[in-house]
TIGU-229797 format. One record per residue (C-alpha): residue number from 0; residue in one letter; x, y, z. Coordinates in nm, 2 decimals. Example, Ala and Ser with C-alpha at 12.3 -4.5 7.8 and 13.67 -1.06 7.14 Angstrom:
BEGIN
pos: 0 | code: A | px: 1.23 | py: -0.45 | pz: 0.78
pos: 1 | code: S | px: 1.37 | py: -0.11 | pz: 0.71
END
This chain:
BEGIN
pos: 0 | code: X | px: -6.58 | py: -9.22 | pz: -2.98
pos: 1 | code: X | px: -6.86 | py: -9.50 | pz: -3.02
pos: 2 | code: X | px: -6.77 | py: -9.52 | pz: -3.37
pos: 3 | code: X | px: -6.37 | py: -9.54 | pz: -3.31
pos: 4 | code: X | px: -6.39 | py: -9.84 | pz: -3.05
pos: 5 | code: X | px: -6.60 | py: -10.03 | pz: -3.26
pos: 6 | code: X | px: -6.38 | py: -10.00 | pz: -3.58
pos: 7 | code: X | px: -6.12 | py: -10.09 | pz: -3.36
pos: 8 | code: X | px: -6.31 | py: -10.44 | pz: -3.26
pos: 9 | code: X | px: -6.40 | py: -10.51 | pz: -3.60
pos: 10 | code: X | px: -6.03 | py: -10.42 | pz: -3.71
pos: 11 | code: X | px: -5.93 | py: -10.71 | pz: -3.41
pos: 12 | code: X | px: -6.17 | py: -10.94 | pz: -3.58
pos: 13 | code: X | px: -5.91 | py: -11.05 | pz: -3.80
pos: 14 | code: X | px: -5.73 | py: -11.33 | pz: -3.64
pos: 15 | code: X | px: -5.37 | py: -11.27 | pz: -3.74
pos: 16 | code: X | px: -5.46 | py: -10.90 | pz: -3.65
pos: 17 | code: X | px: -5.57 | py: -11.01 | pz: -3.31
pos: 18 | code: X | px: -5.25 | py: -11.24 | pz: -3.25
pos: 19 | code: X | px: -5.00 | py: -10.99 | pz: -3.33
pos: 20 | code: X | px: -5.14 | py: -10.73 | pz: -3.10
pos: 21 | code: X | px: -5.24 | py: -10.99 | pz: -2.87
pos: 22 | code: X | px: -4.86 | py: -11.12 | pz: -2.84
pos: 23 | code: X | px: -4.69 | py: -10.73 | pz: -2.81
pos: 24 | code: X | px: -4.91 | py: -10.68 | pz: -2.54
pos: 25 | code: X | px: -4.82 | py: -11.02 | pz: -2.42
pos: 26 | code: X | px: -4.46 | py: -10.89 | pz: -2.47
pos: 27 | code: X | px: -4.50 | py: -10.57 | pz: -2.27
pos: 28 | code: X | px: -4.74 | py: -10.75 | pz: -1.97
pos: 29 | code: X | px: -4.43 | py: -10.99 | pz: -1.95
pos: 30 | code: X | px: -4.22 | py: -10.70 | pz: -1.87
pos: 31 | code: X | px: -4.41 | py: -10.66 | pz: -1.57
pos: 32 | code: X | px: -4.45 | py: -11.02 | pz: -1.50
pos: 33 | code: X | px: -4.08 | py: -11.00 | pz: -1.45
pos: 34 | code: X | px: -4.06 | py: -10.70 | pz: -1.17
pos: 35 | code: X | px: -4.32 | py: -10.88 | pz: -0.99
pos: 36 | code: X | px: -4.08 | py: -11.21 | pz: -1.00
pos: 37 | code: X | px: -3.78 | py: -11.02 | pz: -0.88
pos: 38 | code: X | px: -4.00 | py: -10.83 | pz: -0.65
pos: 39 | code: X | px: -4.21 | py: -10.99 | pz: -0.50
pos: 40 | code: X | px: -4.02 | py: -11.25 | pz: -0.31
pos: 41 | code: X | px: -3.82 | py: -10.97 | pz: -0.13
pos: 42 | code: X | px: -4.14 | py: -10.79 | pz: -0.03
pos: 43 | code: X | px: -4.29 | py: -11.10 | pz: 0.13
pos: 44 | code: X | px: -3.94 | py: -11.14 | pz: 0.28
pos: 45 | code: X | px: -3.96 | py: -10.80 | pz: 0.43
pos: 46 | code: X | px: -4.31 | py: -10.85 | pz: 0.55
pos: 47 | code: X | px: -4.17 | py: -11.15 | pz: 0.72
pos: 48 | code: X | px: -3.93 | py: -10.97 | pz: 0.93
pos: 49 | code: X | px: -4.14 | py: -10.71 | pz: 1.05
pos: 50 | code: X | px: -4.34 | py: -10.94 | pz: 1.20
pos: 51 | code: X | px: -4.10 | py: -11.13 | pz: 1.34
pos: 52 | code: X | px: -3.95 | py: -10.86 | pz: 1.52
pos: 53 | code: X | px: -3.99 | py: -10.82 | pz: 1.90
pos: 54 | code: X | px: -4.33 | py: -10.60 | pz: 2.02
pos: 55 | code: X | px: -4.02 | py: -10.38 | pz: 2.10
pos: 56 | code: X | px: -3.86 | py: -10.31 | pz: 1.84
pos: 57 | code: X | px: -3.89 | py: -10.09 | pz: 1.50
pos: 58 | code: X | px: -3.84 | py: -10.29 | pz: 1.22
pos: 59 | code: X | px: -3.58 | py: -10.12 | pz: 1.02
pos: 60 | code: X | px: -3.77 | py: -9.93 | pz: 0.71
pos: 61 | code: X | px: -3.47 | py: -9.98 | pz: 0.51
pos: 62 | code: X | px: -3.28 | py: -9.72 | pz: 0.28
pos: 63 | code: X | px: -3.59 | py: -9.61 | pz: 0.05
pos: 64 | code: X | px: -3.93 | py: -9.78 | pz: -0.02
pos: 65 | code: X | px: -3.93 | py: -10.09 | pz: -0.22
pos: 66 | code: X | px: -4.25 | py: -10.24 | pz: -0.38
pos: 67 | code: X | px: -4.37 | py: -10.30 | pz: -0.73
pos: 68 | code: X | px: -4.41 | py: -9.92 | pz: -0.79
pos: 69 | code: X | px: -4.07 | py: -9.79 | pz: -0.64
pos: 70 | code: X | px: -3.80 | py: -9.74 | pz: -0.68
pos: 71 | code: X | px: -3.78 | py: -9.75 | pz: -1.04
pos: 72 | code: X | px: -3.60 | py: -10.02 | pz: -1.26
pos: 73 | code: X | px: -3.26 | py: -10.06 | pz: -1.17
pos: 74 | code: X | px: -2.96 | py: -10.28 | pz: -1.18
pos: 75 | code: X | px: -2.95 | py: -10.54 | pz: -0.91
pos: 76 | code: X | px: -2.54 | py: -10.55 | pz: -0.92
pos: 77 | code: X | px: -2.45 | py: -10.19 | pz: -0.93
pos: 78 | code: X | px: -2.78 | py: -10.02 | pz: -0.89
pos: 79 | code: X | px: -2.77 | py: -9.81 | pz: -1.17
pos: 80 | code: X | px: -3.15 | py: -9.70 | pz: -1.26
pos: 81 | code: X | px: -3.22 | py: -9.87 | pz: -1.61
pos: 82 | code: X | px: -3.29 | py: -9.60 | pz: -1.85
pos: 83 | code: X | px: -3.62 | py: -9.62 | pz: -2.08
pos: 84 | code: X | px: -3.46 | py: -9.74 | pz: -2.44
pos: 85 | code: X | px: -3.35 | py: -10.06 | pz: -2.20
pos: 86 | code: X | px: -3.67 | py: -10.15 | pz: -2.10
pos: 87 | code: X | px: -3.82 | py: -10.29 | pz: -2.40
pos: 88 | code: X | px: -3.91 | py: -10.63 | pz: -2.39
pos: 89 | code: X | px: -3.69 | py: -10.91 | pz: -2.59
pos: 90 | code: X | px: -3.53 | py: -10.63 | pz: -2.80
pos: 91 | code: X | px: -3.30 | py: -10.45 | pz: -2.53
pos: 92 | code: X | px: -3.19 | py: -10.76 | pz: -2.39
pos: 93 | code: X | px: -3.04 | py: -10.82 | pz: -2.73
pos: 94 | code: X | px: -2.88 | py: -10.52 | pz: -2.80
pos: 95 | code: X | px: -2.68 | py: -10.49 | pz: -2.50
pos: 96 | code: X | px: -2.64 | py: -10.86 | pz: -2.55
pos: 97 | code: X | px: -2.77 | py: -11.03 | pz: -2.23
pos: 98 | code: X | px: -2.57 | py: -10.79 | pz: -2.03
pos: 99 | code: X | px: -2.57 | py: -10.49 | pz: -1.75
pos: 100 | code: X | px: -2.50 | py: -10.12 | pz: -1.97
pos: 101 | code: X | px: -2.30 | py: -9.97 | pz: -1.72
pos: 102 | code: X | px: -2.19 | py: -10.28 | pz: -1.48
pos: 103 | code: X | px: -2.17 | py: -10.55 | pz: -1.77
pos: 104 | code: X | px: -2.27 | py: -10.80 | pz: -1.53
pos: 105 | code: X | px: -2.52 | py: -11.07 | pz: -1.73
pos: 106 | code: X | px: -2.85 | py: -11.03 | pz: -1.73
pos: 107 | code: X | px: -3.06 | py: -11.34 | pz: -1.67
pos: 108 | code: X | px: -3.20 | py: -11.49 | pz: -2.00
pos: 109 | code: X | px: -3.53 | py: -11.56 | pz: -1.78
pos: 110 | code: X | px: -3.58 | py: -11.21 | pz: -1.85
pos: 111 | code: X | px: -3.62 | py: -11.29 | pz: -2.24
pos: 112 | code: X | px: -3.81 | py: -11.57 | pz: -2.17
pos: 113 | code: X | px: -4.06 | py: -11.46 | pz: -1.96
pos: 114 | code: X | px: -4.12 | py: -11.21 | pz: -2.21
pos: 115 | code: X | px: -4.14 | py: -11.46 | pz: -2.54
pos: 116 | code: X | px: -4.31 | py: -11.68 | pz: -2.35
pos: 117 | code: X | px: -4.63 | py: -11.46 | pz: -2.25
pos: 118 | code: X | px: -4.64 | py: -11.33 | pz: -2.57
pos: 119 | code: X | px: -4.63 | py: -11.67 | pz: -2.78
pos: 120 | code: X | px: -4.94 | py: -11.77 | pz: -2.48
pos: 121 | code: X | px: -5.16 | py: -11.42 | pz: -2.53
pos: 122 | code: X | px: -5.12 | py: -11.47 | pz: -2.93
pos: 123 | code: X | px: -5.26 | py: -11.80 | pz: -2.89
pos: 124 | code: X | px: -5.53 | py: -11.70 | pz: -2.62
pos: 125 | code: X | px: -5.65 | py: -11.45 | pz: -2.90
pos: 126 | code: X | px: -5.62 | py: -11.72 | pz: -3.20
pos: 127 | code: X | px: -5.81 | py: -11.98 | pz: -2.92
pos: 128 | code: X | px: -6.08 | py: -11.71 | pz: -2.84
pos: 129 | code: X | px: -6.04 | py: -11.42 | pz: -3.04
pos: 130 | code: X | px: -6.16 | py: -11.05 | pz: -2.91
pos: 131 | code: X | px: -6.37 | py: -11.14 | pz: -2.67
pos: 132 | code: X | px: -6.45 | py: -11.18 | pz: -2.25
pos: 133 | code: X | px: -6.24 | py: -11.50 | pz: -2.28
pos: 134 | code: X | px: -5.91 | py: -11.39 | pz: -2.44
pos: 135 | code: X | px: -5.90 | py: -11.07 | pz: -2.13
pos: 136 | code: X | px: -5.96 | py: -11.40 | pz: -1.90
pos: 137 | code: X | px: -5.72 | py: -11.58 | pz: -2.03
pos: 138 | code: X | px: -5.45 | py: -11.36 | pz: -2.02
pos: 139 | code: X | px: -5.55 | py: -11.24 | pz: -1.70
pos: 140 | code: X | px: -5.49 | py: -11.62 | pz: -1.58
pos: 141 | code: X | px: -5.14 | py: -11.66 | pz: -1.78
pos: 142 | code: X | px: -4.95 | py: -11.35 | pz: -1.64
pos: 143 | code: X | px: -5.04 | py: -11.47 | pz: -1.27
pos: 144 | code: X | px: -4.99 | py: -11.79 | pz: -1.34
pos: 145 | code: X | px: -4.66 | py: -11.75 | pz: -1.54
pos: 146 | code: X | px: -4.54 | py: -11.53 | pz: -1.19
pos: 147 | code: X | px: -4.64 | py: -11.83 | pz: -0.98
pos: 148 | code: X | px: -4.43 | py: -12.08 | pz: -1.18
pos: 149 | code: X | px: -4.13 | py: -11.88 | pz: -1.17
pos: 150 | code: X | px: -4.15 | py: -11.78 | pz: -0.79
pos: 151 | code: X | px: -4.19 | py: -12.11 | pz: -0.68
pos: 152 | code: X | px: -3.92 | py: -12.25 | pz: -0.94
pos: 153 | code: X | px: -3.70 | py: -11.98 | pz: -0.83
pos: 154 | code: X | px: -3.78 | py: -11.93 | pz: -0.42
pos: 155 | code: X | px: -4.05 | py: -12.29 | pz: -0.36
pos: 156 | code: X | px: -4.28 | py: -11.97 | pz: -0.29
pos: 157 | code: X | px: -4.63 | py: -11.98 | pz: -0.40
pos: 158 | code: X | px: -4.77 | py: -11.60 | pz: -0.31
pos: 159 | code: X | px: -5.08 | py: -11.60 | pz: -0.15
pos: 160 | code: X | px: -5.11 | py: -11.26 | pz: -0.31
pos: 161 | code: X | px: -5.15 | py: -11.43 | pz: -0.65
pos: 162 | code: X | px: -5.29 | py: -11.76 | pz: -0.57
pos: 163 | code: X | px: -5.54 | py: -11.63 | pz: -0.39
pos: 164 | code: X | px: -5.66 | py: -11.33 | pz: -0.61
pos: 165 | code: X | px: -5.64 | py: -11.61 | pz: -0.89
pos: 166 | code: X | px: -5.90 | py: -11.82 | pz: -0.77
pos: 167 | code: X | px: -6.18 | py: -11.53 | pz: -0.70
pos: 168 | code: X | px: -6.11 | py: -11.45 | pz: -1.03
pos: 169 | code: X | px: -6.19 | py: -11.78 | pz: -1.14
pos: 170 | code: X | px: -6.50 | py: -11.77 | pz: -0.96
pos: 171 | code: X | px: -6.60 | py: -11.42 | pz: -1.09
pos: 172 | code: X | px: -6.55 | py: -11.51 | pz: -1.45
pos: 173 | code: X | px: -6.74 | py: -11.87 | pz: -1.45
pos: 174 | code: X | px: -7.05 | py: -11.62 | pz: -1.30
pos: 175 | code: X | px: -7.09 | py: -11.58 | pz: -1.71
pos: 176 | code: X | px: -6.95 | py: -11.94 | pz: -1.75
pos: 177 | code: X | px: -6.67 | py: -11.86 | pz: -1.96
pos: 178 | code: X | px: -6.49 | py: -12.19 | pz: -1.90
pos: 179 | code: X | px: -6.71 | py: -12.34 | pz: -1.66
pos: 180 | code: X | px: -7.05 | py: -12.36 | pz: -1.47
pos: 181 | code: X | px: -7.05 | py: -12.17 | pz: -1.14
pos: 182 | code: X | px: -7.14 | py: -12.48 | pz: -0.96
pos: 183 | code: X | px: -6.87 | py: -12.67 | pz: -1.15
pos: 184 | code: X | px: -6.59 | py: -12.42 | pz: -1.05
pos: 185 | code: X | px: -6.68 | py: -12.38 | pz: -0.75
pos: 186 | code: X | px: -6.70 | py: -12.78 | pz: -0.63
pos: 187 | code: X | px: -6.35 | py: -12.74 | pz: -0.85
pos: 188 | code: X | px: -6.15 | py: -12.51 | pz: -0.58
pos: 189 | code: X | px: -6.29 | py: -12.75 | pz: -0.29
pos: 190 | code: X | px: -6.19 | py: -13.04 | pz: -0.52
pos: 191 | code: X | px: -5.86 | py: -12.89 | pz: -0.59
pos: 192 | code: X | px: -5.79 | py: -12.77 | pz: -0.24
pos: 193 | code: X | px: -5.85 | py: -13.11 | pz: -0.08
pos: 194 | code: X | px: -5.73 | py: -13.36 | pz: -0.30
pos: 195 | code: X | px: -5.36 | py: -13.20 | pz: -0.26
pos: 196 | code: X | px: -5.45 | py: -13.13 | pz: 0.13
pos: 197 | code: X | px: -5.53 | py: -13.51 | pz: 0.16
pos: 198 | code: X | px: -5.25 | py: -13.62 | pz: -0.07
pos: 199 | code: X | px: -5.00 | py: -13.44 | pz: 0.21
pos: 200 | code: X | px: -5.20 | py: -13.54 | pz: 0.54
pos: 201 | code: X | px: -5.12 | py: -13.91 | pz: 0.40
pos: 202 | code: X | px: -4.76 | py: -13.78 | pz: 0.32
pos: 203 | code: X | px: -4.72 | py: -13.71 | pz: 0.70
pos: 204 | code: X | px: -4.87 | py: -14.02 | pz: 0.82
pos: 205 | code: X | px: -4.61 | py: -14.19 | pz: 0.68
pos: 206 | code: X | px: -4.33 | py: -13.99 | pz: 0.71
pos: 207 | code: X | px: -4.37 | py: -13.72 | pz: 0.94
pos: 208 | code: X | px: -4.33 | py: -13.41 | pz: 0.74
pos: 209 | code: X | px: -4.50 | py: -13.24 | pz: 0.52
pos: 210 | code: X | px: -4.46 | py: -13.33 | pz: 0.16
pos: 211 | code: X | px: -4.56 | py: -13.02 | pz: -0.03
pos: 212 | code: X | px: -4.67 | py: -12.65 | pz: 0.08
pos: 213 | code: X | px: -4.99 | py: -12.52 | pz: 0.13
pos: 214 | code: X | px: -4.95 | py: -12.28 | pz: -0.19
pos: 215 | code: X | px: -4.97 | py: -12.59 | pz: -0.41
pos: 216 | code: X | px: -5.33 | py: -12.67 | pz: -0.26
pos: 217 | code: X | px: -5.42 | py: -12.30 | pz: -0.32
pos: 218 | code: X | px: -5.35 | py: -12.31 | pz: -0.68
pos: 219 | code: X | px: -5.47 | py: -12.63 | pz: -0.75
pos: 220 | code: X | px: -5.83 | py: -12.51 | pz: -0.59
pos: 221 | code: X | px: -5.75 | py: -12.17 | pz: -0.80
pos: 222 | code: X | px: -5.76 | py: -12.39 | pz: -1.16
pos: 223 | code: X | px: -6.03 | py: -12.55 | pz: -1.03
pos: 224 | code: X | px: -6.22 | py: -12.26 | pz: -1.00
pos: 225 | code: X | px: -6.12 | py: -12.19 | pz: -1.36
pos: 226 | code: X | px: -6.18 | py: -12.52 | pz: -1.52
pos: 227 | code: X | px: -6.43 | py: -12.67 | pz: -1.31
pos: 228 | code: X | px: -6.39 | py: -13.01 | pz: -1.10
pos: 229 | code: X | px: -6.38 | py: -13.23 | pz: -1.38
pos: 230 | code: X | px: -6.01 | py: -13.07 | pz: -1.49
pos: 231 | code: X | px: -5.87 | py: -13.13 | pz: -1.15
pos: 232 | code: X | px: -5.81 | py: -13.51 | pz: -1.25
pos: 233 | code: X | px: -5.67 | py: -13.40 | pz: -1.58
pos: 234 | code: X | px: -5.40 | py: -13.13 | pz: -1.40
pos: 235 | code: X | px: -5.32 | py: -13.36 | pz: -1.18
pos: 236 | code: X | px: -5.24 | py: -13.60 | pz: -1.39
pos: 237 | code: X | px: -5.02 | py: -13.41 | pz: -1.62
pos: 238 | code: X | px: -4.87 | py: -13.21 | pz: -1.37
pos: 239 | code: X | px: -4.77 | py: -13.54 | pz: -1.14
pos: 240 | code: X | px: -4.60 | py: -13.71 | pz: -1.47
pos: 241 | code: X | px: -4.44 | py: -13.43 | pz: -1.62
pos: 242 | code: X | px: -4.28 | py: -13.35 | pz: -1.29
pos: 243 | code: X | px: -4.20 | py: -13.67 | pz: -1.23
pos: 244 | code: X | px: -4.04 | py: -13.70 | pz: -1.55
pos: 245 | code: X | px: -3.83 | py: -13.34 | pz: -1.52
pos: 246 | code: X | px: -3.71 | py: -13.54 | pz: -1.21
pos: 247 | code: X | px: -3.58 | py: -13.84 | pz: -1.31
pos: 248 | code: X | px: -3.43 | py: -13.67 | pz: -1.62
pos: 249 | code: X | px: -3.28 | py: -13.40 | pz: -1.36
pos: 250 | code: X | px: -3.14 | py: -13.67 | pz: -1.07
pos: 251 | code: X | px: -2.93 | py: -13.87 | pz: -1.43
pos: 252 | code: X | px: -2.77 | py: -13.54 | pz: -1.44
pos: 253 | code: X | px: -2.71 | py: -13.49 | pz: -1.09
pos: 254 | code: X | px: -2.78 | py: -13.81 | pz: -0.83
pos: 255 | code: X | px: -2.76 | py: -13.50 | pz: -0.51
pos: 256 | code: X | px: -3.10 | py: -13.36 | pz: -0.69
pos: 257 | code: X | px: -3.28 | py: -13.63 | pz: -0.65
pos: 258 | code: X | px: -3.34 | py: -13.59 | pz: -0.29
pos: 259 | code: X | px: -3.42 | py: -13.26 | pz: -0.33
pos: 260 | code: X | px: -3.81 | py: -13.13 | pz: -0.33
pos: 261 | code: X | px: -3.93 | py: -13.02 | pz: -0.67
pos: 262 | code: X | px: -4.14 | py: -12.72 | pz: -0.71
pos: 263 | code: X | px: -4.48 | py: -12.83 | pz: -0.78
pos: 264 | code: X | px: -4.63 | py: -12.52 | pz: -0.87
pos: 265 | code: X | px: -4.48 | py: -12.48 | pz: -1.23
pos: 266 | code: X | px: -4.59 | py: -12.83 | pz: -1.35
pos: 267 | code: X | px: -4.93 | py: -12.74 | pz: -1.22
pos: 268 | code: X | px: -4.94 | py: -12.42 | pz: -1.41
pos: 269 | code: X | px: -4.81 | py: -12.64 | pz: -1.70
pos: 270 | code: X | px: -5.09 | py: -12.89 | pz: -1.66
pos: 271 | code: X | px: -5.36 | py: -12.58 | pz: -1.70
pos: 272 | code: X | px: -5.25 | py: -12.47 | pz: -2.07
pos: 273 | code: X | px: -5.37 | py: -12.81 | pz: -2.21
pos: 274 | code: X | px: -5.73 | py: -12.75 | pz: -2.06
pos: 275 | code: X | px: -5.72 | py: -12.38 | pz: -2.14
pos: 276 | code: X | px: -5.64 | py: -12.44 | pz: -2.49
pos: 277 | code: X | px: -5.87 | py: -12.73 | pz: -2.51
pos: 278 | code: X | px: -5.61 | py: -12.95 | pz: -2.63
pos: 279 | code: X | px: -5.77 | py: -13.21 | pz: -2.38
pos: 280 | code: X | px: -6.14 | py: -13.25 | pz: -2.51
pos: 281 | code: X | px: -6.25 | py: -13.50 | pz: -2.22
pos: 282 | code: X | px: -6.23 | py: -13.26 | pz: -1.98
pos: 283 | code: X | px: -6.61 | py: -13.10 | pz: -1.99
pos: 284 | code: X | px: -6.68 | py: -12.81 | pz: -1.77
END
């Protein structure tokens, strides 16, 4: 058994060996990545309700159990259960060509996307890092953070479930300094935290309502765990101009838009590849 696992970690040794199996597994993880998307937002809405009902009342279970486990894949329109040959990633989408097999109502292309877009990160993570501590870190830090992004895009929700989780991971990792000191990540999730805490206090001052949600300080404080304080300058930076810019381009289109809030969370998951990839050699941990 010895002998088998560590042919197999020589055989991943191989860069483009790595990447390819690195990117299917980012293919399949994305699969999940998606159920937790459409999931999870109605599970915290559930949650929500219960607790808002009267000391007095039952909350009402509703017709079966619903979570990330149950009940099993099925079609939001006509609630037909999704059969296993239309569950795999990228390549069923395409066959039944975007669309529902027994309802033919469309299938969202997010789905595809999510899919692509964690496997073109995890074949990079592997390329970056190859098979090592770092590349299970990384990965382990895309797939939450690739469920943030769409959430909050998708709902302005930022989970607690995942932001949180996300930075004691960050925390546990850096205890072997994989992408920063311990001291530097940890001064990082109290940098992060408060600089977007601050940021909104001021916001108030001026106009009497908050300006962002407290899920954007969490993940901030969560990358900062990650990357140390010095990178919280850096993801803010990037994040505040590339959102700005998604803005402006968004409110030419559309003048209504531009008083609408933007999600914050996606560009700051955005900002983090750069530093993760160490496209952004300033930033020292």
């Amino acid at each position: 058994m010895g002998g088998f696992t560590l042919s197999i970690i020589d055989w991943l040794h191989d860069p483009a060996k790595a990447v390819a199996v690195a990117a299917l597994f980012g293919l399949l993880i994305g699969s999940f990545v998606n159920l937790v998307i459409d999931r999870l937002p109605v599970m915290m809405q559930g949650q929500w309700d219960a607790e808002a009902a009267a000391p007095h009342e039952l909350p009402d279970p509703g017709p079966e159990r619903f979570d990330l486990i149950a009940p099993p894949s099925h079609c939001p329109h006509c609630q037909s259960r999704i059969a296993v040959r239309d569950l795999i990633p990228v390549l069923s989408w395409l066959a039944l060509r975007g669309r529902c097999r027994h309802c033919s109502e469309p299938i969202g292309r997010r789905t595809p996307l999510v899919e692509l877009g964690l496997a073109l990160l995890y074949g990079l993570s592997a390329w970056q890092f190859g098979a090592s501590l770092s590349t299970l870190a990384a990965m382990t830090l895309l797939a939450i953070l690739l469920a943030a992004a769409v959430i909050d895009l998708e709902t302005r929700l930022l989970p607690d479930v995942l932001t949180l989780p996300l930075l004691w991971l960050g925390l546990l990792f850096n205890l072997g300094q994989l992408f920063s000191r311990i001291e530097s990540a940890v001064w990082g999730a109290v940098a992060g935290y408060l600089s977007l805490w601050l940021v909104n206090q001021i916001y108030r001052l001026l106009k009497g309502r908050d300006g962002m949600g407290q899920g954007d300080f969490k993940l901030l404080a969560a990358l900062g765990a990650w990357f140390g304080w010095p990178a919280i300058p850096v993801i803010l930076m990037v994040a505040s101009s590339a959102g700005a810019i998604f803005g402006i381009l968004t409110s030419l289109r559309d003048r209504e838009r531009l008083a609408q809030p933007i999600a914050f969370g996606p560009w700051l998951a955005l900002a983090a590849l750069p530093v993760l990839f160490d496209l952004l050699p300033a930033v020292s941990p």
